[in-house]
PDB file with SEQRES, HELIX, SHEET and CRYST1 records, atoms N, CA, C and O in Angstrom:
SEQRES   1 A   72  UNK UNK UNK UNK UNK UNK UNK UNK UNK UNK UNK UNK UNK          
SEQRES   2 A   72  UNK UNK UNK UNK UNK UNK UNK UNK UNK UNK UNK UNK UNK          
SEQRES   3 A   72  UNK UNK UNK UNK UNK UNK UNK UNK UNK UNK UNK UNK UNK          
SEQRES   4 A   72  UNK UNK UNK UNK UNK UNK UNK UNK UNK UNK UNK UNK UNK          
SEQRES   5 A   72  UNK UNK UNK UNK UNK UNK UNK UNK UNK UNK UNK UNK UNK          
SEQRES   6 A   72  UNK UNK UNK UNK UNK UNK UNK                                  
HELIX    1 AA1 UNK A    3  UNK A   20  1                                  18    
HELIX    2 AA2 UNK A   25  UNK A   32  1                                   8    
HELIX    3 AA3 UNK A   36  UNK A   44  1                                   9    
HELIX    4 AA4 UNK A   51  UNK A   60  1                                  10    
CRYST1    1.000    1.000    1.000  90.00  90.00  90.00 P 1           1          
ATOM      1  N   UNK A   1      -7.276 102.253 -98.976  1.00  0.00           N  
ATOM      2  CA  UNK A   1      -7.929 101.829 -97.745  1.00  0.00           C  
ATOM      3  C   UNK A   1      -8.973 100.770 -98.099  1.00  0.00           C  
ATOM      4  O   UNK A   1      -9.809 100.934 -98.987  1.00  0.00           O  
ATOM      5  N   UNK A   2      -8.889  99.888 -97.494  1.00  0.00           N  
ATOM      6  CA  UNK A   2      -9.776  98.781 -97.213  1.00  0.00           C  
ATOM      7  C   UNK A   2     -11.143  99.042 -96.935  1.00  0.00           C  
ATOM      8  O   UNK A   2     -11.387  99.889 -96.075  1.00  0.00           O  
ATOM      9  N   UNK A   3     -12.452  98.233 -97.740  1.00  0.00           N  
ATOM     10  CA  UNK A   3     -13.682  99.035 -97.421  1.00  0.00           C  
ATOM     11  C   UNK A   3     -13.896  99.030 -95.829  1.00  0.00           C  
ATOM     12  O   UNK A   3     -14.354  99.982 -95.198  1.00  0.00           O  
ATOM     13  N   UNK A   4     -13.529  97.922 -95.336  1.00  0.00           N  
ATOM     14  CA  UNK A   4     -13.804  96.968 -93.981  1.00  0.00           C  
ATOM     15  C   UNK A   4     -13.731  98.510 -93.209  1.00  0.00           C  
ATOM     16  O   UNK A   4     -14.580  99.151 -92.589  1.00  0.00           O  
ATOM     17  N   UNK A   5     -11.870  98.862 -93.659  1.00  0.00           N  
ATOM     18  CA  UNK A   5     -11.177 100.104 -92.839  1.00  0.00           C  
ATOM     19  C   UNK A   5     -12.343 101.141 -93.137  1.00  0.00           C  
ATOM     20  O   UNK A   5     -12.723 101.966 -92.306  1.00  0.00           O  
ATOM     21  N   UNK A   6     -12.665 101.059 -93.919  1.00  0.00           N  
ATOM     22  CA  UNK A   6     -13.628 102.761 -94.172  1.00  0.00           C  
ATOM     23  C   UNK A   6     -14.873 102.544 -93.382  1.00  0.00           C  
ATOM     24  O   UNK A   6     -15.376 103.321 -92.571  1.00  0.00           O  
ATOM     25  N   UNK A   7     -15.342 101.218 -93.791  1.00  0.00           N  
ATOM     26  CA  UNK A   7     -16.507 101.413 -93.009  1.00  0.00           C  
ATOM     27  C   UNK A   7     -16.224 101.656 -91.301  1.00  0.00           C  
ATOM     28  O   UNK A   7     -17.083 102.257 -90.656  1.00  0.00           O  
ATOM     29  N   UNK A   8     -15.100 101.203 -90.694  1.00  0.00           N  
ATOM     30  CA  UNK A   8     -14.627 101.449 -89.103  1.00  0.00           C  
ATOM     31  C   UNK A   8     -14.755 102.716 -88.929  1.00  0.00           C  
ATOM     32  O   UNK A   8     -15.485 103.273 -88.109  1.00  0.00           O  
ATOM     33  N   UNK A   9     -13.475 103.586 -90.318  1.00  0.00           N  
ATOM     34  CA  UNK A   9     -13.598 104.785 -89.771  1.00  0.00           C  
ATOM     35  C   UNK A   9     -14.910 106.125 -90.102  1.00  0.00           C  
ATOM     36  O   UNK A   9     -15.141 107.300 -89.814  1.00  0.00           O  
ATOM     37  N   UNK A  10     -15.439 105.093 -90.815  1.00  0.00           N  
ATOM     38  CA  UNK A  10     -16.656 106.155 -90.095  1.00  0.00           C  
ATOM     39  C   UNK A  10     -17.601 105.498 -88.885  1.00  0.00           C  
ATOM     40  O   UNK A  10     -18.065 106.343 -88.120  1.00  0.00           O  
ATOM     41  N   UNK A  11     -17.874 104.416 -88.666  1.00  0.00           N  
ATOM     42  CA  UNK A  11     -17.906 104.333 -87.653  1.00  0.00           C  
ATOM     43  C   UNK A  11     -17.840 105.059 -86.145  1.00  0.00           C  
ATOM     44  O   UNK A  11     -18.704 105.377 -85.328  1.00  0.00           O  
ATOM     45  N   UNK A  12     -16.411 105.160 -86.188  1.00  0.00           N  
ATOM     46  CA  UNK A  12     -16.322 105.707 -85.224  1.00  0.00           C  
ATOM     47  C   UNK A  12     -16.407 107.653 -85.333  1.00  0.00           C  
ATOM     48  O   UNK A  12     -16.420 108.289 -84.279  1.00  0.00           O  
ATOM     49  N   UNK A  13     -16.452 108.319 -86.569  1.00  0.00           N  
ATOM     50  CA  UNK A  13     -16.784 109.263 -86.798  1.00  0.00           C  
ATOM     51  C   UNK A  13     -18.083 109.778 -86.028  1.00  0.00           C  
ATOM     52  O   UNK A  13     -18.244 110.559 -85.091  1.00  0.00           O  
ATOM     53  N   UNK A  14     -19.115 108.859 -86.973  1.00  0.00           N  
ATOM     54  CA  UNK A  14     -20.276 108.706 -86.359  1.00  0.00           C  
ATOM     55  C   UNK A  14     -20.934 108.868 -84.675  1.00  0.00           C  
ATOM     56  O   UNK A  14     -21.912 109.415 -84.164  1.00  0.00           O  
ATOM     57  N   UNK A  15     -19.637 107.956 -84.154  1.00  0.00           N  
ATOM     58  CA  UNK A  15     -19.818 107.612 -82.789  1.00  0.00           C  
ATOM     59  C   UNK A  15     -19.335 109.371 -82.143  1.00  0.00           C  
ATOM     60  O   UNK A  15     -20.116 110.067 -81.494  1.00  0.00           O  
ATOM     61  N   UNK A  16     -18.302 109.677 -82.415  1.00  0.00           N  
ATOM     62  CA  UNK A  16     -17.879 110.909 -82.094  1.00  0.00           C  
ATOM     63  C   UNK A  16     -18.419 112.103 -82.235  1.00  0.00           C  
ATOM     64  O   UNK A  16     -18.215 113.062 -81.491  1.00  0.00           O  
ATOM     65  N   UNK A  17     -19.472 112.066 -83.668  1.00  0.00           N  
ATOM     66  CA  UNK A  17     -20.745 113.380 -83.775  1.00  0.00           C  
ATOM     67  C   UNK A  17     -21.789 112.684 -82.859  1.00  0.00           C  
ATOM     68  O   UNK A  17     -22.055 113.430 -81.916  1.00  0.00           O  
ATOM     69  N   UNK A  18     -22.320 111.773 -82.822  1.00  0.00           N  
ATOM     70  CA  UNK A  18     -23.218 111.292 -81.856  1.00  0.00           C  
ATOM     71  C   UNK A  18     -22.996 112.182 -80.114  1.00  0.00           C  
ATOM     72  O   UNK A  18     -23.719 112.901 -79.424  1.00  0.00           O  
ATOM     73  N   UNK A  19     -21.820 111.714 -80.007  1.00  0.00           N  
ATOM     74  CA  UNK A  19     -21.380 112.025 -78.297  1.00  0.00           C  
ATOM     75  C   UNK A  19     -21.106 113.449 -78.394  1.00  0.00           C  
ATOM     76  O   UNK A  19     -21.506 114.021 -77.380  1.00  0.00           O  
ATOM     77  N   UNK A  20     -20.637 114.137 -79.135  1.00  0.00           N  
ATOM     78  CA  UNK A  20     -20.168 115.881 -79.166  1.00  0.00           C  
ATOM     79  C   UNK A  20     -21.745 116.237 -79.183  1.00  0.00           C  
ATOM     80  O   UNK A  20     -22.052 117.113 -78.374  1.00  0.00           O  
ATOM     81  N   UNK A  21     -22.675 115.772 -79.873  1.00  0.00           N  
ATOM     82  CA  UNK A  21     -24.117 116.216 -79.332  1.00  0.00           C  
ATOM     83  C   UNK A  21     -24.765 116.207 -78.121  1.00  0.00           C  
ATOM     84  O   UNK A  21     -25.819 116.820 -77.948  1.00  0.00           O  
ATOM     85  N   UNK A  22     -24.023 115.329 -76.961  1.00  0.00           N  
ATOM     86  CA  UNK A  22     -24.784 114.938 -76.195  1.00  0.00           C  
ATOM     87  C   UNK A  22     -25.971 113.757 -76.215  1.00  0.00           C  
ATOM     88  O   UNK A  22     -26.889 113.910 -75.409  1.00  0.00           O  
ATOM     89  N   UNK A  23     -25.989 113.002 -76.783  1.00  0.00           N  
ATOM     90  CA  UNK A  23     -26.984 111.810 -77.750  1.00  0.00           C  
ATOM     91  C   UNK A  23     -25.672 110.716 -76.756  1.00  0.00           C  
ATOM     92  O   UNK A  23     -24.455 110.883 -76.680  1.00  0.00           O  
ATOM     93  N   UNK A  24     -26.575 109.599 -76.101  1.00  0.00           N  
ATOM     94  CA  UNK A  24     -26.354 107.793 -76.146  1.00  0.00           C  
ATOM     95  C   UNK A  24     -27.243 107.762 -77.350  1.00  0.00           C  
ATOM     96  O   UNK A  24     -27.971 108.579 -77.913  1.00  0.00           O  
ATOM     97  N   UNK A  25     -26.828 106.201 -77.577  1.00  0.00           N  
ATOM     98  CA  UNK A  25     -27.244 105.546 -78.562  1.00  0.00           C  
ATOM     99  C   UNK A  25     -28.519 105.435 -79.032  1.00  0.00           C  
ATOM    100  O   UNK A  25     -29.131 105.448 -80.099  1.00  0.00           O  
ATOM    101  N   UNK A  26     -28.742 105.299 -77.609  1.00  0.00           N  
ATOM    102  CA  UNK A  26     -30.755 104.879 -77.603  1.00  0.00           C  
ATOM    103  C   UNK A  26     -31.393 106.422 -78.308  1.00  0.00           C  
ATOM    104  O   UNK A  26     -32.001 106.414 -79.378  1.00  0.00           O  
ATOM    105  N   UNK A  27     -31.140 107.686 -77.519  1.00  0.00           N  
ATOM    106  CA  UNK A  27     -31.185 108.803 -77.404  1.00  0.00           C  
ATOM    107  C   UNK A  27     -31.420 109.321 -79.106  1.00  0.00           C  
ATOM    108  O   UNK A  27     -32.460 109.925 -79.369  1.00  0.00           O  
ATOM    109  N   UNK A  28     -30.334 109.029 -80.286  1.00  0.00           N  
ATOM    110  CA  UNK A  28     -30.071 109.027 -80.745  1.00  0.00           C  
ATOM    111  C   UNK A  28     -31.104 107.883 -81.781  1.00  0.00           C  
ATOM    112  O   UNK A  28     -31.972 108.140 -82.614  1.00  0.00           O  
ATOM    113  N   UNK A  29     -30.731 106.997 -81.447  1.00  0.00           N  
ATOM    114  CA  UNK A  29     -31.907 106.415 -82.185  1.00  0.00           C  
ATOM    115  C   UNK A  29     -33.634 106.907 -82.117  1.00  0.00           C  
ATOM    116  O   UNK A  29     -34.527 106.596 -82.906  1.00  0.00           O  
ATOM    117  N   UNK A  30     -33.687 107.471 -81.315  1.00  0.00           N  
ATOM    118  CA  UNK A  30     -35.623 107.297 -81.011  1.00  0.00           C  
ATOM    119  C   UNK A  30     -34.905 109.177 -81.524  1.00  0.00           C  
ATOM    120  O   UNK A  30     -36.096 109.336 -81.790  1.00  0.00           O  
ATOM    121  N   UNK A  31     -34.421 110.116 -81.758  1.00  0.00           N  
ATOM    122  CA  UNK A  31     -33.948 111.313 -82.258  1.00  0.00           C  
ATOM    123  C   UNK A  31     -34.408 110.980 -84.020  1.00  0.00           C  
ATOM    124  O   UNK A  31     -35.043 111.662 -84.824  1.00  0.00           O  
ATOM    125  N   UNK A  32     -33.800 109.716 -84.125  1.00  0.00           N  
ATOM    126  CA  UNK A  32     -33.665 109.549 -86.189  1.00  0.00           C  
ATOM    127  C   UNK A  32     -34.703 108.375 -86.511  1.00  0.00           C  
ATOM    128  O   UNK A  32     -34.987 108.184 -87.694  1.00  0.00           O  
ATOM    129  N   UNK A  33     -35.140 107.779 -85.766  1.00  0.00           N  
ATOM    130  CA  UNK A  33     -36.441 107.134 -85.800  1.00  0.00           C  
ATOM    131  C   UNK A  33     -35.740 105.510 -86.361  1.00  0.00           C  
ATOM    132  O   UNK A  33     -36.291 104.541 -86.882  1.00  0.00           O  
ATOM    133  N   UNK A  34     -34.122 105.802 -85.925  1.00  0.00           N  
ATOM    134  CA  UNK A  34     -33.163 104.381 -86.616  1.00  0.00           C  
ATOM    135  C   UNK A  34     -32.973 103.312 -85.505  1.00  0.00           C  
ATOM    136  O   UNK A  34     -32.404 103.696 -84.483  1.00  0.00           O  
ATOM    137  N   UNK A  35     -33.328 102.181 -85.568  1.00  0.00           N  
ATOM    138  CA  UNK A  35     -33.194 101.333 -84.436  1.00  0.00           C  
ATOM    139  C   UNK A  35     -31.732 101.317 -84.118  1.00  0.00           C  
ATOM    140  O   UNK A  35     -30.821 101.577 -84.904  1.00  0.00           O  
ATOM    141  N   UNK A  36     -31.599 100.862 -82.441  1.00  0.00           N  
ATOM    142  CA  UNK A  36     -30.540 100.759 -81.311  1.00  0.00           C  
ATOM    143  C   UNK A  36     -29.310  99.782 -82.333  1.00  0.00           C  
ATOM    144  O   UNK A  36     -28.088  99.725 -82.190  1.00  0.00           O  
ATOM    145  N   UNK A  37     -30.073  99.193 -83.215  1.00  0.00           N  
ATOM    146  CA  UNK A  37     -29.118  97.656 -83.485  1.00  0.00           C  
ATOM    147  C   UNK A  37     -28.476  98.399 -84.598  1.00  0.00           C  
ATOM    148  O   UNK A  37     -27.270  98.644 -84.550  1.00  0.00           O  
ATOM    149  N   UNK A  38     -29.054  98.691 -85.381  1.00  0.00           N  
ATOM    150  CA  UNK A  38     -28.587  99.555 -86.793  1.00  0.00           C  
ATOM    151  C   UNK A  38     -27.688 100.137 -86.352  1.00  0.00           C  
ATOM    152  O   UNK A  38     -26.548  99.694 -86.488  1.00  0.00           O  
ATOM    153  N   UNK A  39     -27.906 101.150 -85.780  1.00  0.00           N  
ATOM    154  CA  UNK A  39     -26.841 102.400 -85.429  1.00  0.00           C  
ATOM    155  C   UNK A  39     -25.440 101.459 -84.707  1.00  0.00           C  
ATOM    156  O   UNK A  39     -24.223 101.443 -84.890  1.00  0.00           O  
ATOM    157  N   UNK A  40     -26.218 100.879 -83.993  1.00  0.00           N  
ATOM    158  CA  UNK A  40     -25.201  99.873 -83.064  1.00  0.00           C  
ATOM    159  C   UNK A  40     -23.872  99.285 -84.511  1.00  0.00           C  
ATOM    160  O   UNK A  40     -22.679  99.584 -84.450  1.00  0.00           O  
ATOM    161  N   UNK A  41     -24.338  98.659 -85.373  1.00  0.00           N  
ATOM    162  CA  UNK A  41     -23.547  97.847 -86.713  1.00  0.00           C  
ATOM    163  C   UNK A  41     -22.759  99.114 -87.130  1.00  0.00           C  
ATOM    164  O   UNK A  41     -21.538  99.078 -87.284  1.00  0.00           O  
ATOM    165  N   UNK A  42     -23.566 100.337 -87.325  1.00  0.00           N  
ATOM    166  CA  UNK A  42     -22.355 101.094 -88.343  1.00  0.00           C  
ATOM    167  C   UNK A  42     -21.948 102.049 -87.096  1.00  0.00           C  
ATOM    168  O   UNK A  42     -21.558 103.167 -87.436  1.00  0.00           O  
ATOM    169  N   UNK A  43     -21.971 101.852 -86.074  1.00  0.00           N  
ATOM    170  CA  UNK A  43     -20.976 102.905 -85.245  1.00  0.00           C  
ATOM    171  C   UNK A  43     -19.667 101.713 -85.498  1.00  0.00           C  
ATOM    172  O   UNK A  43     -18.677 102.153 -86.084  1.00  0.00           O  
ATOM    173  N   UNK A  44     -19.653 100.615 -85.182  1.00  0.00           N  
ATOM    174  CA  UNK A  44     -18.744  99.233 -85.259  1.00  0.00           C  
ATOM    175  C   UNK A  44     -17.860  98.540 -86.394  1.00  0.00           C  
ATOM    176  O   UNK A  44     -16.967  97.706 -86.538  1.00  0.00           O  
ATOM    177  N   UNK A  45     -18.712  99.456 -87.139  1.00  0.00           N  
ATOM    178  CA  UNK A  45     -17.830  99.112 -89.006  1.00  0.00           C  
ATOM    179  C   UNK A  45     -18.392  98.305 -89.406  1.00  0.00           C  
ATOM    180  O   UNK A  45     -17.947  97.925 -90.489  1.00  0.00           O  
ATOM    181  N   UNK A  46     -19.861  97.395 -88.801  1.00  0.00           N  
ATOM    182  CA  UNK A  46     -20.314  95.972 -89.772  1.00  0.00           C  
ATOM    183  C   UNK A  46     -21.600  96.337 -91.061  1.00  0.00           C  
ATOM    184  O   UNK A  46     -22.096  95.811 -92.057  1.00  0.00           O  
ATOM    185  N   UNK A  47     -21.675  97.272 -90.454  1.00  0.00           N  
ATOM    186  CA  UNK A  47     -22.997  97.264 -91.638  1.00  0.00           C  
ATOM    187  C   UNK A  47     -22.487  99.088 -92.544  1.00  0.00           C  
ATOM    188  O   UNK A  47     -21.953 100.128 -92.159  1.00  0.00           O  
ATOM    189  N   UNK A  48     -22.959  98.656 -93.627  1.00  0.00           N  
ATOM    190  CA  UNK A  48     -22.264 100.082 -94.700  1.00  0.00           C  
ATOM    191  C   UNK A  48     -23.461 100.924 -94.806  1.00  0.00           C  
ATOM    192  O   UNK A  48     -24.424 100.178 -94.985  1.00  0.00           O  
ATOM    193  N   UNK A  49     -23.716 101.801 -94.782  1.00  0.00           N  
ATOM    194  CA  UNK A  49     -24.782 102.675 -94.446  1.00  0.00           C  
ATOM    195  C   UNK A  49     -25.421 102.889 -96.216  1.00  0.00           C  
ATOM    196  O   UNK A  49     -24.533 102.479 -96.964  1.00  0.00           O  
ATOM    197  N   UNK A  50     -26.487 103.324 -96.924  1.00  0.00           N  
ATOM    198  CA  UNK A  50     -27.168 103.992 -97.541  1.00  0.00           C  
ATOM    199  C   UNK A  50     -27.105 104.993 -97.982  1.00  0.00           C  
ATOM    200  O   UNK A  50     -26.490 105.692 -97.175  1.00  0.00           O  
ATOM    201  N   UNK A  51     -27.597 106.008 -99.514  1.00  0.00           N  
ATOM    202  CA  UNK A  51     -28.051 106.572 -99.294  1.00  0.00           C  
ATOM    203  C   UNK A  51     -28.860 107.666 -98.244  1.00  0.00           C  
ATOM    204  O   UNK A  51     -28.451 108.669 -97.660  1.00  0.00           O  
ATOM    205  N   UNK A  52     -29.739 107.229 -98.268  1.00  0.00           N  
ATOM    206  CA  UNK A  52     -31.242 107.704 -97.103  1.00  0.00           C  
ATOM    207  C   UNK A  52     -30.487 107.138 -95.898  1.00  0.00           C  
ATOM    208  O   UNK A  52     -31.116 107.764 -95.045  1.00  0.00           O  
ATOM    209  N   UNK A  53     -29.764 106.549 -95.321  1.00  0.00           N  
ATOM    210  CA  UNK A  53     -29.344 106.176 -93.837  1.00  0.00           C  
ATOM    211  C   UNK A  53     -28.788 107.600 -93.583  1.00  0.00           C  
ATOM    212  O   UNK A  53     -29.366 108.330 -92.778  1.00  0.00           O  
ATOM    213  N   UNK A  54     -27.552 108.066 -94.325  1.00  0.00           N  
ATOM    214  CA  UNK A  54     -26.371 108.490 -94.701  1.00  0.00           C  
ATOM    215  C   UNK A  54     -27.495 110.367 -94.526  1.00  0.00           C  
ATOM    216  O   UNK A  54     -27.046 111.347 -93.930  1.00  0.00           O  
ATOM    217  N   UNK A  55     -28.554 110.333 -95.055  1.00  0.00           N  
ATOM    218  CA  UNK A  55     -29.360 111.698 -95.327  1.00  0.00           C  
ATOM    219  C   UNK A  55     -29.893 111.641 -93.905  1.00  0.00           C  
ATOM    220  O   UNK A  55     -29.663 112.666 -93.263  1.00  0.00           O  
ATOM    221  N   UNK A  56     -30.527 110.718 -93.286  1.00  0.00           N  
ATOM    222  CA  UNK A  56     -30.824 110.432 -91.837  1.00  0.00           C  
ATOM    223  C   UNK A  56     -29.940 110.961 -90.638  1.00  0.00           C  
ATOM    224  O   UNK A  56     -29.899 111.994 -89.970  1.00  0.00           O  
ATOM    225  N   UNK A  57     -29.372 109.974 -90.674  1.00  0.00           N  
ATOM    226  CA  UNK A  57     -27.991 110.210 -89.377  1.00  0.00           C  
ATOM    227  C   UNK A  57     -27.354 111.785 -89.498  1.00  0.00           C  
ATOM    228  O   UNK A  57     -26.976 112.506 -88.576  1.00  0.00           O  
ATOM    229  N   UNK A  58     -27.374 112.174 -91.536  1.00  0.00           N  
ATOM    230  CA  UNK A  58     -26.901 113.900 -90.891  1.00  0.00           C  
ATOM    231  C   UNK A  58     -27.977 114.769 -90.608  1.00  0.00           C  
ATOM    232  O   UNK A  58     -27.844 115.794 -89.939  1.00  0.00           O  
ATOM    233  N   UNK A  59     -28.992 114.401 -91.079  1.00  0.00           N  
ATOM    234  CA  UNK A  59     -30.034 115.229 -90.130  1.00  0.00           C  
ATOM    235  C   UNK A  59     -30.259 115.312 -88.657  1.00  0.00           C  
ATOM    236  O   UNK A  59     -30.666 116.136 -87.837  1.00  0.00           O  
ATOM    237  N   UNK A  60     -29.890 114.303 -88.684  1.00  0.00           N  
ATOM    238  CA  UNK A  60     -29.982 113.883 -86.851  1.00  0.00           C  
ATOM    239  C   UNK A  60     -28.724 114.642 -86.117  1.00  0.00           C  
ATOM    240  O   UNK A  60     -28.823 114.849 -84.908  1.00  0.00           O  
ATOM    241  N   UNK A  61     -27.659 115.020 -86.750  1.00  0.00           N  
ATOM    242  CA  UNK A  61     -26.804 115.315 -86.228  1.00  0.00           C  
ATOM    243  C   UNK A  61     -26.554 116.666 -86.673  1.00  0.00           C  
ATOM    244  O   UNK A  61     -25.481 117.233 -86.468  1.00  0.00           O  
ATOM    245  N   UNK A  62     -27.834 117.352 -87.470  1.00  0.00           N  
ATOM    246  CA  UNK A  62     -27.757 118.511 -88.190  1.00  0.00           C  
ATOM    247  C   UNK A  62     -26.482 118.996 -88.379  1.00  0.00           C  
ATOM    248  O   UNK A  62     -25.931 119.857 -87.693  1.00  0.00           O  
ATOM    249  N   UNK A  63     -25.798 118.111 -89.831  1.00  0.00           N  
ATOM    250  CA  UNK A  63     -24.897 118.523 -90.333  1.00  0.00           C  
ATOM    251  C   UNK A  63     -25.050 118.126 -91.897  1.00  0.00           C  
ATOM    252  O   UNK A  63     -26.156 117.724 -92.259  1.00  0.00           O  
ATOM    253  N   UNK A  64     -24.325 118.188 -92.549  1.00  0.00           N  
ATOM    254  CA  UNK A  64     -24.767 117.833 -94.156  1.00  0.00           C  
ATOM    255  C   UNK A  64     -24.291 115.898 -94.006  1.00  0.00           C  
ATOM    256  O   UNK A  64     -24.146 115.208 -92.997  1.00  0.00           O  
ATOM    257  N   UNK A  65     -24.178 115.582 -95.331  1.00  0.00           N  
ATOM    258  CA  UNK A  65     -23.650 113.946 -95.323  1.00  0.00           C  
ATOM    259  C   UNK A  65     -21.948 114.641 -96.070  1.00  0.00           C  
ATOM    260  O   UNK A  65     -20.893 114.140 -95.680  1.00  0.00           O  
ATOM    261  N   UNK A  66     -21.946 115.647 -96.992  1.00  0.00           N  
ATOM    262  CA  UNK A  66     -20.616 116.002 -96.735  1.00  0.00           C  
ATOM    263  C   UNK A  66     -19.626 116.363 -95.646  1.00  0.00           C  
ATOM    264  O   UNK A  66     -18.398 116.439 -95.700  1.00  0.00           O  
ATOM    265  N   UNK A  67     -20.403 116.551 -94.719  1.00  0.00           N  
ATOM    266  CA  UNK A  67     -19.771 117.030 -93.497  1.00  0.00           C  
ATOM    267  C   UNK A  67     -19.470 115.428 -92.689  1.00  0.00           C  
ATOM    268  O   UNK A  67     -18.529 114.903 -92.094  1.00  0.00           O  
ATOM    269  N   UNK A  68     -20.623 115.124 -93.008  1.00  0.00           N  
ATOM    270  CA  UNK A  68     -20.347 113.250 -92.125  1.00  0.00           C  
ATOM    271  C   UNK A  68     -19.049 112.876 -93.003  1.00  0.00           C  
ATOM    272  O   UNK A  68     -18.034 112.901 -92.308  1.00  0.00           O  
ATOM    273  N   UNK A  69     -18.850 112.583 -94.158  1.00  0.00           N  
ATOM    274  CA  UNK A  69     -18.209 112.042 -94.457  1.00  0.00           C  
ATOM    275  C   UNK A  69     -16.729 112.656 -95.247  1.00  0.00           C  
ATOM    276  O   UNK A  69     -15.909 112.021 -95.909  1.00  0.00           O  
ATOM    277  N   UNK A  70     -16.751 114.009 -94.921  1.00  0.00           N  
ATOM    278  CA  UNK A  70     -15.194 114.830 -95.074  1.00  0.00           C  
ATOM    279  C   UNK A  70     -14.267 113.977 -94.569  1.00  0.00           C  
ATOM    280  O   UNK A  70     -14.251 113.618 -93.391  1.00  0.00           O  
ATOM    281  N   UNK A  71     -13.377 113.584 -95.527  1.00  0.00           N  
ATOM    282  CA  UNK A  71     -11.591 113.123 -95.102  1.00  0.00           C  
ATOM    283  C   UNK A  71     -12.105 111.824 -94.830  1.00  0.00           C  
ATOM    284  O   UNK A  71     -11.504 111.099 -94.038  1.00  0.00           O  
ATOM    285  N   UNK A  72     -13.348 111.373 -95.503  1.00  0.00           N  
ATOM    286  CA  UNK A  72     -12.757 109.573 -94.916  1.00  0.00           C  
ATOM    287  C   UNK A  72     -11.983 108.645 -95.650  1.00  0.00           C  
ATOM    288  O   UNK A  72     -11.689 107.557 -95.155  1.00  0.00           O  
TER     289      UNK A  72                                                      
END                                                                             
């Protein structure tokens, strides 16, 4: 798989624990203290997330970063 492809499909992973929470974007951002635009790039596949992003977003979604990123 293509990084481009990996970074999409988590992306949209992302986008899918986001919404099963009940969280928009904004919601979600001012939740992880991560700006609208950020979150906006890696729900979309353009920007590759971090470390500490990666420890962020699963806190926010109180799940592990193994759990974010199982089967990608």
């Amino acid at each position: 798989m293509s990084s481009n492809a990996l970074l999409v499909q988590f992306g949209k992973r992302l986008t899918k624990l986001r919404e099963s929470k009940g969280m928009n974007i904004s919601e979600f951002a001012a939740h992880t203290g991560m700006s609208r635009g950020h979150l906006s790039e890696l729900e979309h596949g353009k920007r590759e997330p971090g470390l500490l992003t990666l420890q962020t977003i699963a806190a926010g979604l109180e799940t592990s970063i193994s759990k974010l990123l199982s089967g990608l």
